[in-house]
Backbone as a chain_set.jsonl record, in Angstrom:
{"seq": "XXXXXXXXXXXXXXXXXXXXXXXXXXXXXXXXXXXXXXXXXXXXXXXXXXXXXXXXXXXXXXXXXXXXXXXXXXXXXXXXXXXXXXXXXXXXXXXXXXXXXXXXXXXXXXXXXXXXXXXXXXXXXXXXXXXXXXXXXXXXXXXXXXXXXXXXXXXXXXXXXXXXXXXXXXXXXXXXXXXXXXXXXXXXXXXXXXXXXX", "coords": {"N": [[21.801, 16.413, -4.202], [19.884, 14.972, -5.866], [20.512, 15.942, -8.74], [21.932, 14.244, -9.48], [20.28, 12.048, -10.312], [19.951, 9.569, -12.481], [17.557, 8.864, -15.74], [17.215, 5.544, -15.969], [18.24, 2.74, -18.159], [17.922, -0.383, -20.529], [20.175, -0.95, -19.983], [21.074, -1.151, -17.616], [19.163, -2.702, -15.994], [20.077, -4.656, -14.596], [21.446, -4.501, -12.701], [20.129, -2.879, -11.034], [18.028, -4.347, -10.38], [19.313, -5.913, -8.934], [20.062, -4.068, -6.694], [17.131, -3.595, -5.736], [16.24, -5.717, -4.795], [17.815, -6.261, -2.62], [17.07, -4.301, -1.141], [14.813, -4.945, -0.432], [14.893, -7.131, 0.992], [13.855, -7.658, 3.657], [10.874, -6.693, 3.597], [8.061, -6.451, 4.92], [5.524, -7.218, 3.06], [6.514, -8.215, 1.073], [7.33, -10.224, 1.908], [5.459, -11.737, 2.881], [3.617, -12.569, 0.574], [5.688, -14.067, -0.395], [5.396, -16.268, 1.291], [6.073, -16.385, 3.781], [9.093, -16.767, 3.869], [12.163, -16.26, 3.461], [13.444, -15.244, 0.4], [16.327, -16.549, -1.785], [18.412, -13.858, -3.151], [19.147, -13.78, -5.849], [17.057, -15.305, -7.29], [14.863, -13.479, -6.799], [15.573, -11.501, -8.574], [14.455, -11.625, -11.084], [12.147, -10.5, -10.742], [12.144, -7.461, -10.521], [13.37, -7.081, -12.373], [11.451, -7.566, -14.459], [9.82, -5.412, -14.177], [10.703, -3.24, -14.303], [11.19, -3.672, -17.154], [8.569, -3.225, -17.93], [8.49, -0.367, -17.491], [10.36, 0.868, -18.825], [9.539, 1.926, -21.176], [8.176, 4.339, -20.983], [9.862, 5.95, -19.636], [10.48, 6.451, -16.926], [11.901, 5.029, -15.331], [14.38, 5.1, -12.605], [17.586, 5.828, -11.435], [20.696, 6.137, -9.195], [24.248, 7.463, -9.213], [25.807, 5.277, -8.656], [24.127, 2.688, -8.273], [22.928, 2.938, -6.069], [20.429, 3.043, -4.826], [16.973, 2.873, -6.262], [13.911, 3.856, -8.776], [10.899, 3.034, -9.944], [8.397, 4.1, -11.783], [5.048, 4.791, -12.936], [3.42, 6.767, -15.429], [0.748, 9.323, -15.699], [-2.187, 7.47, -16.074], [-0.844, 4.965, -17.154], [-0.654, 3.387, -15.064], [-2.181, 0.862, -14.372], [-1.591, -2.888, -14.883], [-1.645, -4.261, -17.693], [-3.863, -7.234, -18.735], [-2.145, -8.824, -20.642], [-0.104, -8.464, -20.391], [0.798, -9.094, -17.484], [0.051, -12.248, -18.106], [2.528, -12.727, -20.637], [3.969, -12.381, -18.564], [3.542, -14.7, -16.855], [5.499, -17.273, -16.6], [7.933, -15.988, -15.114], [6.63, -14.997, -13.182], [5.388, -17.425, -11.812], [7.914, -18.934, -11.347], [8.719, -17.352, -9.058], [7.066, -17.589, -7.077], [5.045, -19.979, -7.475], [2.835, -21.817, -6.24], [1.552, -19.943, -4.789], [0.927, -17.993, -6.601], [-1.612, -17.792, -7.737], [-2.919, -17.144, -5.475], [-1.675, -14.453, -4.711], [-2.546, -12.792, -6.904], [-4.652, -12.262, -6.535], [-4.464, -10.271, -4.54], [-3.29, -8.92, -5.575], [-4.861, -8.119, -7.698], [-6.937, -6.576, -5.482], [-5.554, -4.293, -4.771], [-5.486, -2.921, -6.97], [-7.995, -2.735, -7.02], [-8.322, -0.714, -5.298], [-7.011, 1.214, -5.708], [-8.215, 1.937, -7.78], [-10.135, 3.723, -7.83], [-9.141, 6.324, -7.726], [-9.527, 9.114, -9.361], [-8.292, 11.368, -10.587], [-5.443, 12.339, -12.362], [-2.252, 10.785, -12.112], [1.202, 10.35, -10.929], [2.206, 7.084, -10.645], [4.065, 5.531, -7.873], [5.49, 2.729, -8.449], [7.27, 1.116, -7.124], [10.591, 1.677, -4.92], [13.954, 1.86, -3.655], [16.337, 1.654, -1.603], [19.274, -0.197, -1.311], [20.745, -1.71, 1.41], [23.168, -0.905, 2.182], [23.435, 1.633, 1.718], [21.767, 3.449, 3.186], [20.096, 5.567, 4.252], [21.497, 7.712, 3.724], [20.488, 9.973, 2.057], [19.324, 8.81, -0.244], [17.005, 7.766, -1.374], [15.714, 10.323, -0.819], [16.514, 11.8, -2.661], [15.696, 10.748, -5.12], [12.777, 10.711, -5.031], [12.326, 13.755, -5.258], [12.726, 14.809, -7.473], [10.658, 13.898, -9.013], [8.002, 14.759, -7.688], [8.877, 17.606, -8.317], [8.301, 17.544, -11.233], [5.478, 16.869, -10.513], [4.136, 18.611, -9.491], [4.734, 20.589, -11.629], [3.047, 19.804, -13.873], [0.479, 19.807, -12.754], [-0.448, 17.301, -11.459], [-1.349, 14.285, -9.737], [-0.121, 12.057, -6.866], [0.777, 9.085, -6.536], [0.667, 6.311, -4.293], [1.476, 2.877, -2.624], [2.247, 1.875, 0.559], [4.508, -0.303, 2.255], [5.308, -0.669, 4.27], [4.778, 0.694, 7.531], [6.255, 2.269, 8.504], [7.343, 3.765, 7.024], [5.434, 5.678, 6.169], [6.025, 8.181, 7.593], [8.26, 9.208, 5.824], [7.026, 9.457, 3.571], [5.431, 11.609, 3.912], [6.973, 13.344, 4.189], [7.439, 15.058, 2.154], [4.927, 15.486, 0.784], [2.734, 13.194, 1.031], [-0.155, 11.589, 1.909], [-2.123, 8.994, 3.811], [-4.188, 7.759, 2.74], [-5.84, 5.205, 2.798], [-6.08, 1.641, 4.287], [-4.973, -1.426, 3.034], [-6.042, -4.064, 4.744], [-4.528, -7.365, 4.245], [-5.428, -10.709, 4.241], [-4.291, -12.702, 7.022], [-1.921, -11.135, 6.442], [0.569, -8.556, 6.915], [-0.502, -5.159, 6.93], [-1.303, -2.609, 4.147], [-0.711, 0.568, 3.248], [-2.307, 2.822, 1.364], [-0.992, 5.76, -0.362], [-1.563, 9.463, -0.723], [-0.797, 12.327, -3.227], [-1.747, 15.431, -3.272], [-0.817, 17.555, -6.364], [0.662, 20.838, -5.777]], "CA": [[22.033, 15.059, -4.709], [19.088, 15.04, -7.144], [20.868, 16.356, -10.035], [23.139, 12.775, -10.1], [19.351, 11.153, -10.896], [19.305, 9.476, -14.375], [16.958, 7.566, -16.269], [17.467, 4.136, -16.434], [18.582, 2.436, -19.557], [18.019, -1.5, -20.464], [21.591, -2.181, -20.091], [20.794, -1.278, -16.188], [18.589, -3.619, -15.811], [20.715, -6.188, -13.76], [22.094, -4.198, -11.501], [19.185, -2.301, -10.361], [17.071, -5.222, -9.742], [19.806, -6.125, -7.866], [19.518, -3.549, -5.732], [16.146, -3.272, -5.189], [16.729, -7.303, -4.478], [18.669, -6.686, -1.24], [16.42, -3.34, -0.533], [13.024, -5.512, -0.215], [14.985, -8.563, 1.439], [12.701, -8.031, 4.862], [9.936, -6.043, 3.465], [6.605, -7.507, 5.364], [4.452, -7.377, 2.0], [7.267, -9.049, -0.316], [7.517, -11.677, 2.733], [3.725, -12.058, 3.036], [3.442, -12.979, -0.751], [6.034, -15.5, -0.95], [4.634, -17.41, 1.905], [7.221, -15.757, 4.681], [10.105, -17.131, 3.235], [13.159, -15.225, 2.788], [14.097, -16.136, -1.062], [17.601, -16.025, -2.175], [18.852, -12.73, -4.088], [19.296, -14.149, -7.399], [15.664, -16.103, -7.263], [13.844, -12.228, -6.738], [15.524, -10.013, -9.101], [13.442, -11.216, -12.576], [10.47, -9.757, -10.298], [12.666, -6.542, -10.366], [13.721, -6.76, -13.731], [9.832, -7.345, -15.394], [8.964, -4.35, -13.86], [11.623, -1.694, -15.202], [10.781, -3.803, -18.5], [7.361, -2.43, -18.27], [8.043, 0.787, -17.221], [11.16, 1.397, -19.495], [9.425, 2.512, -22.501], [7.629, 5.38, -20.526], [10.746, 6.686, -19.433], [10.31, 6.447, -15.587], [13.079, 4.266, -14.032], [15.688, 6.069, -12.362], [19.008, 5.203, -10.738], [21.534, 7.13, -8.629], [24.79, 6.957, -10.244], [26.06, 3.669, -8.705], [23.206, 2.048, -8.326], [22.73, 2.516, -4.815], [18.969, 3.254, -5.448], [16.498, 3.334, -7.494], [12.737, 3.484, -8.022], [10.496, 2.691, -10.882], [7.38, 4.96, -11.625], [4.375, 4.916, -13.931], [3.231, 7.947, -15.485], [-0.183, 9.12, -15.624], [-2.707, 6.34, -17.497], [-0.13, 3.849, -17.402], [-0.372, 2.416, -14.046], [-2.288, -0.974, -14.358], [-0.945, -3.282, -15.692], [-2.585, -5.074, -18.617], [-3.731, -8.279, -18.052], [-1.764, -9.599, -21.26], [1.612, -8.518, -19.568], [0.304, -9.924, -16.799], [0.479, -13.364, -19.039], [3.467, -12.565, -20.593], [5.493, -12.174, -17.636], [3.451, -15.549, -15.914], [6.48, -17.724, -16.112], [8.648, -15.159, -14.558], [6.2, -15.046, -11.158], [5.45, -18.697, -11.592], [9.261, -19.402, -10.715], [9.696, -16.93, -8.184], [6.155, -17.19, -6.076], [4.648, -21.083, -7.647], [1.379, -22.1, -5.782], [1.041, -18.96, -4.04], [0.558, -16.965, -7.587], [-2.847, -17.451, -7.69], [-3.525, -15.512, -3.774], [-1.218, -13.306, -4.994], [-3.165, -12.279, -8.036], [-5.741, -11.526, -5.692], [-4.005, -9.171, -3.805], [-2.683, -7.498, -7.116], [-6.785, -6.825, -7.689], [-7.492, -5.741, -4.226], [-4.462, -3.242, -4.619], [-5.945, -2.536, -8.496], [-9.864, -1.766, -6.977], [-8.197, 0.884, -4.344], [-6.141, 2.462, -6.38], [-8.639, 2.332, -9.551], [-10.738, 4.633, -6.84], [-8.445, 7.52, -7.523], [-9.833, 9.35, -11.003], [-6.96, 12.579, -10.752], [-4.604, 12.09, -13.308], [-1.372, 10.992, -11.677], [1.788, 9.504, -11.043], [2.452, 6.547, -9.467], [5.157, 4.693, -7.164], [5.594, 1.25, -8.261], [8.293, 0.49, -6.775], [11.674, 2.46, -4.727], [14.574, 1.063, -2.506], [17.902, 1.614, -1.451], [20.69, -1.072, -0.963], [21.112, -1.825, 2.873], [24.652, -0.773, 2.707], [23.488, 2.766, 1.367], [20.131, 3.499, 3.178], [20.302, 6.796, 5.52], [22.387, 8.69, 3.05], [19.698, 10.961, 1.383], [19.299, 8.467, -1.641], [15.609, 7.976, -1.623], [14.713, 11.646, -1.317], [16.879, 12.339, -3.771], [14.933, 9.866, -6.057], [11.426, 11.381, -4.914], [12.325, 14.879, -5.222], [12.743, 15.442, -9.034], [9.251, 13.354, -9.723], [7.691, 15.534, -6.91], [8.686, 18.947, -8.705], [7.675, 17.646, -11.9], [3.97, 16.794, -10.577], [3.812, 19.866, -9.213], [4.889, 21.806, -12.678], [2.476, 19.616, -14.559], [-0.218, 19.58, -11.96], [-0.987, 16.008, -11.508], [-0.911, 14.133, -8.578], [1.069, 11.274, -6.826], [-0.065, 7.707, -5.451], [2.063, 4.842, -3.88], [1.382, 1.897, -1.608], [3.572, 1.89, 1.553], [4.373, -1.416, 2.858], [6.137, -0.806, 5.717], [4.617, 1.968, 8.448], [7.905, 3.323, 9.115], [8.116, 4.847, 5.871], [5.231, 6.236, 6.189], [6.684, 9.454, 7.797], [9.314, 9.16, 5.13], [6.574, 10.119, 2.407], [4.674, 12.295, 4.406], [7.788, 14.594, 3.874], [6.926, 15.002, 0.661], [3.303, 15.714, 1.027], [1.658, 12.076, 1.127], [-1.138, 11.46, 3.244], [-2.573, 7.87, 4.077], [-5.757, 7.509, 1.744], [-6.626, 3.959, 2.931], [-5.33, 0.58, 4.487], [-5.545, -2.426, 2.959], [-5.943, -5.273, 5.32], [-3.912, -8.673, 3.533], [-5.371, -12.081, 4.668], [-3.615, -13.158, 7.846], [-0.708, -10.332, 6.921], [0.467, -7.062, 6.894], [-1.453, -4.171, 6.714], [-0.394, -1.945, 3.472], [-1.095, 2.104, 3.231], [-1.931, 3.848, 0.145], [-0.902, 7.427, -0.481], [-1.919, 10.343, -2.375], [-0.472, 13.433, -2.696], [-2.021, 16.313, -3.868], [0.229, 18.819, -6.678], [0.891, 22.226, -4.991]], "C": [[21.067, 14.696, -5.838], [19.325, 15.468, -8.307], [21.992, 15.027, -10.132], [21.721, 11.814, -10.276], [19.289, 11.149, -11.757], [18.207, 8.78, -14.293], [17.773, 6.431, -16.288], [17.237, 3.882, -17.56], [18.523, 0.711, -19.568], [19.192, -2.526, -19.898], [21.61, -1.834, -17.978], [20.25, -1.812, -15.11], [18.839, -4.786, -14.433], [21.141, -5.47, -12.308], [21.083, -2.922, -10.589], [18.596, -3.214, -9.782], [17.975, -6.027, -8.974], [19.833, -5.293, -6.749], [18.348, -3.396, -4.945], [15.416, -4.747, -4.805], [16.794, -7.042, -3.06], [17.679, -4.977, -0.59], [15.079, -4.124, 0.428], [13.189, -6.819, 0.76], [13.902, -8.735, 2.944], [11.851, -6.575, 4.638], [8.864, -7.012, 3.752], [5.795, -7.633, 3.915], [5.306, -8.871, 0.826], [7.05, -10.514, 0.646], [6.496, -12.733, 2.329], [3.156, -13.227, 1.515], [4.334, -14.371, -1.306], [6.563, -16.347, 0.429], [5.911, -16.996, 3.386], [8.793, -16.273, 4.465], [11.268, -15.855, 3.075], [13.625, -15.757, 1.361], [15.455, -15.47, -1.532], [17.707, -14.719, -3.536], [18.309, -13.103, -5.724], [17.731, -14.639, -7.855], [14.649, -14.623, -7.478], [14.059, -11.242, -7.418], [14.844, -9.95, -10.496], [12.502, -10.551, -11.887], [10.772, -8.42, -10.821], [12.525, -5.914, -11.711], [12.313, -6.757, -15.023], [9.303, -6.232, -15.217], [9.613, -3.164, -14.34], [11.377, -2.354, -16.824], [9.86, -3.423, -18.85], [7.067, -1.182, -18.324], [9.149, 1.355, -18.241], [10.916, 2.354, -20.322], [8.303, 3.954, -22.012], [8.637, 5.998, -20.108], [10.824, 7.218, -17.925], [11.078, 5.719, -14.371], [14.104, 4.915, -14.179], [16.518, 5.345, -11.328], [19.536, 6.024, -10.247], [22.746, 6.125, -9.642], [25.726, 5.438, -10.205], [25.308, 2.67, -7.953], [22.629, 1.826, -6.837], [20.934, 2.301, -4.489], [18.178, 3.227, -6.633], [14.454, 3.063, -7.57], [12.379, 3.623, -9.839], [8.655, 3.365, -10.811], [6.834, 4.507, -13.134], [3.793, 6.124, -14.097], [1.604, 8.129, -15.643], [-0.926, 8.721, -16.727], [-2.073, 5.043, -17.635], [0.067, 2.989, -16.179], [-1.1, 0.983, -13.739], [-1.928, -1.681, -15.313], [-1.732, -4.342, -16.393], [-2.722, -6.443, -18.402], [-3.101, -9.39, -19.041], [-0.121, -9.177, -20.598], [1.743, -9.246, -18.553], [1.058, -11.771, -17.397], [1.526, -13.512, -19.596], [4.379, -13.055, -19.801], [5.115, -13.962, -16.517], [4.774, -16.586, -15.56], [7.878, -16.859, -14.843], [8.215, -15.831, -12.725], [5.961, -16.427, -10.936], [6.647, -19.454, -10.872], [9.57, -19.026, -9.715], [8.11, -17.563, -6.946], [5.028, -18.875, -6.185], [3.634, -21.095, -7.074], [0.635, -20.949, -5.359], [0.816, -17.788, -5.425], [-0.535, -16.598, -7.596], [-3.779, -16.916, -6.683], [-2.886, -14.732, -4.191], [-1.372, -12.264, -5.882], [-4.227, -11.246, -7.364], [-5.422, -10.552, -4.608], [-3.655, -8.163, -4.557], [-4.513, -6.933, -7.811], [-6.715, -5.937, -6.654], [-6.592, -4.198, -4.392], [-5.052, -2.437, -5.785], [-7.093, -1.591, -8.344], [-9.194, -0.689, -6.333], [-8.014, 1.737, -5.448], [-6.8, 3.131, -7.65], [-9.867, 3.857, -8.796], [-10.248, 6.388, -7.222], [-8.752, 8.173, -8.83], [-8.916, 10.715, -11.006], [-6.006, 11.617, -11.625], [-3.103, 11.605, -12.474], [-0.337, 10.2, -11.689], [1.921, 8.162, -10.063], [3.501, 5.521, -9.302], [5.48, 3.719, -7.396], [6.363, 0.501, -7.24], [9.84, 1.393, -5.998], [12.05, 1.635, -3.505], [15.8, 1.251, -2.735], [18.261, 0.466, -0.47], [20.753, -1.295, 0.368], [22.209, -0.956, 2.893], [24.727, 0.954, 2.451], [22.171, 3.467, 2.129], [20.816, 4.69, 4.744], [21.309, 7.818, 4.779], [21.89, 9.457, 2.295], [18.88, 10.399, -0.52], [17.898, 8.621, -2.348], [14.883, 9.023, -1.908], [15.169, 11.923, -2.15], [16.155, 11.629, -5.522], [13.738, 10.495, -6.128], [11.355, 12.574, -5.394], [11.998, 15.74, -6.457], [11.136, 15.122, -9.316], [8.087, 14.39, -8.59], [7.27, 16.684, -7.824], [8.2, 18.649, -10.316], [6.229, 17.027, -11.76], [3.456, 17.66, -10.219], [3.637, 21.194, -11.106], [3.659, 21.181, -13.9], [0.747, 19.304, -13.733], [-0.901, 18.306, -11.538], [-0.846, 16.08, -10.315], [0.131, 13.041, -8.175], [0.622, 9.978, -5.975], [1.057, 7.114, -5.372], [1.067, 4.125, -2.99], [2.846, 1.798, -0.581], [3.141, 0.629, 2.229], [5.368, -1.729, 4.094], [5.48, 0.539, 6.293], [5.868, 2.751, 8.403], [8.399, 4.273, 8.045], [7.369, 5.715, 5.228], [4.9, 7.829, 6.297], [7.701, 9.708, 6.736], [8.622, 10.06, 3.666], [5.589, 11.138, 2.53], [5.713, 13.822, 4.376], [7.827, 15.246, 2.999], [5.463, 15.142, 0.028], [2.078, 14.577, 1.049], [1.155, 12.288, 2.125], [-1.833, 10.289, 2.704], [-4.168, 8.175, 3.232], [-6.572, 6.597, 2.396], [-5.892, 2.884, 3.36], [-5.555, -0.391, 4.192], [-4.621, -3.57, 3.545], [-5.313, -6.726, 4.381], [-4.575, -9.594, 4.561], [-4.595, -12.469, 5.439], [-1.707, -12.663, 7.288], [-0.965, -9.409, 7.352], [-0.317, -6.249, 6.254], [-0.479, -3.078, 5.48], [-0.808, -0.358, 3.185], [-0.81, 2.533, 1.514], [-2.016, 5.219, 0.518], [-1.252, 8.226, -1.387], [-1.305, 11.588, -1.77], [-0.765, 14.748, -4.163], [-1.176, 17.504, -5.452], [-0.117, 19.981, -5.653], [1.75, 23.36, -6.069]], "O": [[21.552, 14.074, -6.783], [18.378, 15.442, -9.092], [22.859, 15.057, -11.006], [22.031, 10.629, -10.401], [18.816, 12.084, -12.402], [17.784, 8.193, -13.298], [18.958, 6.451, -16.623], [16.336, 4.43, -18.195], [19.092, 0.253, -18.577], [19.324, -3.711, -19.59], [22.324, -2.538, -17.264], [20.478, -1.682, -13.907], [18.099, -5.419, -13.68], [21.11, -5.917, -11.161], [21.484, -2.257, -9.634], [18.513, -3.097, -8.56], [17.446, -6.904, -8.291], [19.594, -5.868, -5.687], [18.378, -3.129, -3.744], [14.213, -4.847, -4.563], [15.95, -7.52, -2.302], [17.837, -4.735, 0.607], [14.621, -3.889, 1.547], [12.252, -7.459, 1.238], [13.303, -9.777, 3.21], [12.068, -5.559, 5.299], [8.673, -8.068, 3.149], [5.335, -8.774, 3.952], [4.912, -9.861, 0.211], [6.699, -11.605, 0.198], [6.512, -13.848, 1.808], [2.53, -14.287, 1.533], [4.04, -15.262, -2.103], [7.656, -16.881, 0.623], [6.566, -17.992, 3.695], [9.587, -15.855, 5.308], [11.071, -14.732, 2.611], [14.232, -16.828, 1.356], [15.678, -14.265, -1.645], [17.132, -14.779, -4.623], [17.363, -12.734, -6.419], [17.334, -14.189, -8.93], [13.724, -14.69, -8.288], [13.378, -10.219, -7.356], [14.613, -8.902, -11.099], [11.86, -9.818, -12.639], [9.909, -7.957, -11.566], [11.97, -4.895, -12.122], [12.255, -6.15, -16.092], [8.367, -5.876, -15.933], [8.99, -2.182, -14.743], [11.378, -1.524, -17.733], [9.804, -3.122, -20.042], [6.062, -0.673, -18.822], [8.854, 2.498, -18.59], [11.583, 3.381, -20.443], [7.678, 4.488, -22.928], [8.297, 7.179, -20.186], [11.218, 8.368, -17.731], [10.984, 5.753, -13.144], [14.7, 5.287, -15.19], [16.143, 4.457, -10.562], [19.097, 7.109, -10.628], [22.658, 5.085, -10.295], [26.162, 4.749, -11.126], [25.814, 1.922, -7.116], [22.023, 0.821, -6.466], [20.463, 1.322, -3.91], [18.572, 3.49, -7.769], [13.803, 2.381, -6.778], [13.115, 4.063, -10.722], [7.87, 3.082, -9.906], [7.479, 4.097, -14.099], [3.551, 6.743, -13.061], [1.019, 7.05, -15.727], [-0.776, 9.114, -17.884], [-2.658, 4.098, -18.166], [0.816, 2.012, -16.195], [-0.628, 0.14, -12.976], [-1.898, -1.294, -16.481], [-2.385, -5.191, -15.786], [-1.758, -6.997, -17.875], [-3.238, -10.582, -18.763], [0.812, -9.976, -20.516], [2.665, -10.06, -18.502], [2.156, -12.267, -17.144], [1.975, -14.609, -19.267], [5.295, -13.842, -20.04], [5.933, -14.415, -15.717], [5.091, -16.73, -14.379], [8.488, -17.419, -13.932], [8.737, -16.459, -11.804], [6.305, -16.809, -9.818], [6.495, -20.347, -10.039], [10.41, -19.64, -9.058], [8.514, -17.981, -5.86], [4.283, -19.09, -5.229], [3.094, -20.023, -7.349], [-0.586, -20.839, -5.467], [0.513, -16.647, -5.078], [-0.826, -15.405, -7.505], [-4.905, -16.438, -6.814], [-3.571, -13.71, -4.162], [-0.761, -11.195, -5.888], [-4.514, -10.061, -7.537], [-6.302, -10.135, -3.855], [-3.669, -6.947, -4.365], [-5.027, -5.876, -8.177], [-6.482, -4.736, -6.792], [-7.112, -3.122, -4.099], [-5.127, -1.223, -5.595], [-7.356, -0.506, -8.863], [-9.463, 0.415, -6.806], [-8.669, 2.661, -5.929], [-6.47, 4.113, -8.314], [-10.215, 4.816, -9.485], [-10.923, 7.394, -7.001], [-8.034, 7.647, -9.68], [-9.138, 11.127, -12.145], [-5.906, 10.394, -11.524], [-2.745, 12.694, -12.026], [-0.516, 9.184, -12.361], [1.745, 8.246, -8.847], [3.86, 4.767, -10.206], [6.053, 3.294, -6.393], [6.048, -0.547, -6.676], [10.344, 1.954, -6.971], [11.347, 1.03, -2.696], [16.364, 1.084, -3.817], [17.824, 0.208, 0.651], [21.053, -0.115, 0.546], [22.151, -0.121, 3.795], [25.71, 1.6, 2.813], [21.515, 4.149, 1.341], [21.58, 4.562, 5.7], [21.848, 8.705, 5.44], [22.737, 9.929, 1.536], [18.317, 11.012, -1.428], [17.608, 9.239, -3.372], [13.926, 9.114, -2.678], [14.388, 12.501, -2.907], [16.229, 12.079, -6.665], [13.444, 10.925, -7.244], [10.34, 12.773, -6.063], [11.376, 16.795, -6.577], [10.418, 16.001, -9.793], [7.105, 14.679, -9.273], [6.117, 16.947, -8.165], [7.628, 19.634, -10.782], [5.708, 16.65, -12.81], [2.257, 17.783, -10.469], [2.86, 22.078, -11.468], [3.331, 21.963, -14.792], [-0.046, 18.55, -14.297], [-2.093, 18.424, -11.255], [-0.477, 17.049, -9.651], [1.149, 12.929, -8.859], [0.166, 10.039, -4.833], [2.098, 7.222, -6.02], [0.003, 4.64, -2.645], [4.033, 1.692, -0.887], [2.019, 0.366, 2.66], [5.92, -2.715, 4.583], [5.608, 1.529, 5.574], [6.063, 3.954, 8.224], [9.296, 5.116, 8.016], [7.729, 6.405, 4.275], [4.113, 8.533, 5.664], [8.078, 10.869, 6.892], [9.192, 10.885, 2.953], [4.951, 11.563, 1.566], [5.333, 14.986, 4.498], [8.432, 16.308, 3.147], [5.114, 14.88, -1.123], [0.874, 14.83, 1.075], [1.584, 12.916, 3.093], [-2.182, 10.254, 1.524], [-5.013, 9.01, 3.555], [-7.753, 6.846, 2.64], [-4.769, 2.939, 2.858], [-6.468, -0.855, 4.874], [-3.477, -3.963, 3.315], [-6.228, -7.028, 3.616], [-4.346, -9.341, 5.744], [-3.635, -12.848, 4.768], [-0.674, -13.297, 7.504], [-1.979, -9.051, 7.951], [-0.808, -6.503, 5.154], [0.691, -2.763, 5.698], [-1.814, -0.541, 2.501], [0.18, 2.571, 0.783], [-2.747, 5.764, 1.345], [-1.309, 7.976, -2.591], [-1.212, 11.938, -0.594], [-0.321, 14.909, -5.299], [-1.139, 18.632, -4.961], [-1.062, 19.958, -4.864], [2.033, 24.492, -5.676]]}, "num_chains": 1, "name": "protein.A"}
């Protein structure tokens, strides 16, 4: 199934971050952040859509071919995000996340110091999620798999944040291993990963 992974293209935009909309709808971290709230579809997919706008021009968002998945990667060097995009994009999170932006900034450090911890060159996870209506059908590995064999052929390595345990085993198939947990303020607990090339 990994040979039906493209790049993503601008004009994909909408209908990815719709997917990865209804992927995240009860993800404990996304909850946590906008105050446990479930927020309607339409209200969460500019989050979606700022983030394949950032990663577009590196050439790292990928799609299956009807959009059942899709995940959004930074390549190595390019994973924090500047703090004028940051600005940029403030109206965006202002609309979707309002009072709670400014704890939530502070969780986008805390996540920033771990991860700035890691000095190997590598890629990393921003972001991956399949559709409810598609999820157990091989989509995800088939998303992981290609970025996998090319960190292997270029020897880098591979970071993510896992915000759900359960999917921890999911990337452990794939050679992650738990680095570190960072504790959230009266939430969930979130796991970073690293995974070696081979």
């Amino acid at each position: 199934m990994s040979s039906t992974i493209r790049p993503a293209t601008p004009t994909d935009s909408d209908a990815i971050a719709t997917t990865l909309a209804k992927a995240f709808h009860d993800d404990p971290v996304k909850l946590y952040l906008l105050g446990g709230k479930v927020v309607p579809q339409e209200k969460v997919k500019p989050f979606f859509a700022t983030f394949q706008k950032i990663q577009l021009p590196h050439g790292h968002v990928y799609t299956t071919p009807n959009y059942e998945a899709a995940a959004i990667w930074a390549p190595p060097d390019h994973w924090k995000i500047p703090f004028t995009t940051v600005m940029k994009n403030t109206p965006t999170f202002l609309k979707l996340y309002g009072l709670r932006l400014i704890p939530n900034l502070g969780v986008l450090s805390m996540m920033e110091k771990s991860h700035g911890e890691v000095e190997f060159p590598h890629y990393y996870l921003e972001i991956i999620g399949t559709d409810p209506a598609h999820q157990g059908k091989g989509f995800g590995a088939a998303l992981m798999q290609p970025m996998v064999d090319r960190s292997d052929d270029e020897g880098v390595g591979m970071y993510l944040e896992s915000s759900k345990e359960s999917n921890v085993a999911f990337y452990g198939r794939f050679g992650f291993e738990v680095r570190d947990v960072l504790r959230l303020k009266n939430g969930p607990d979130m796991r970073t990963m690293w995974r070696k090339p081979r």
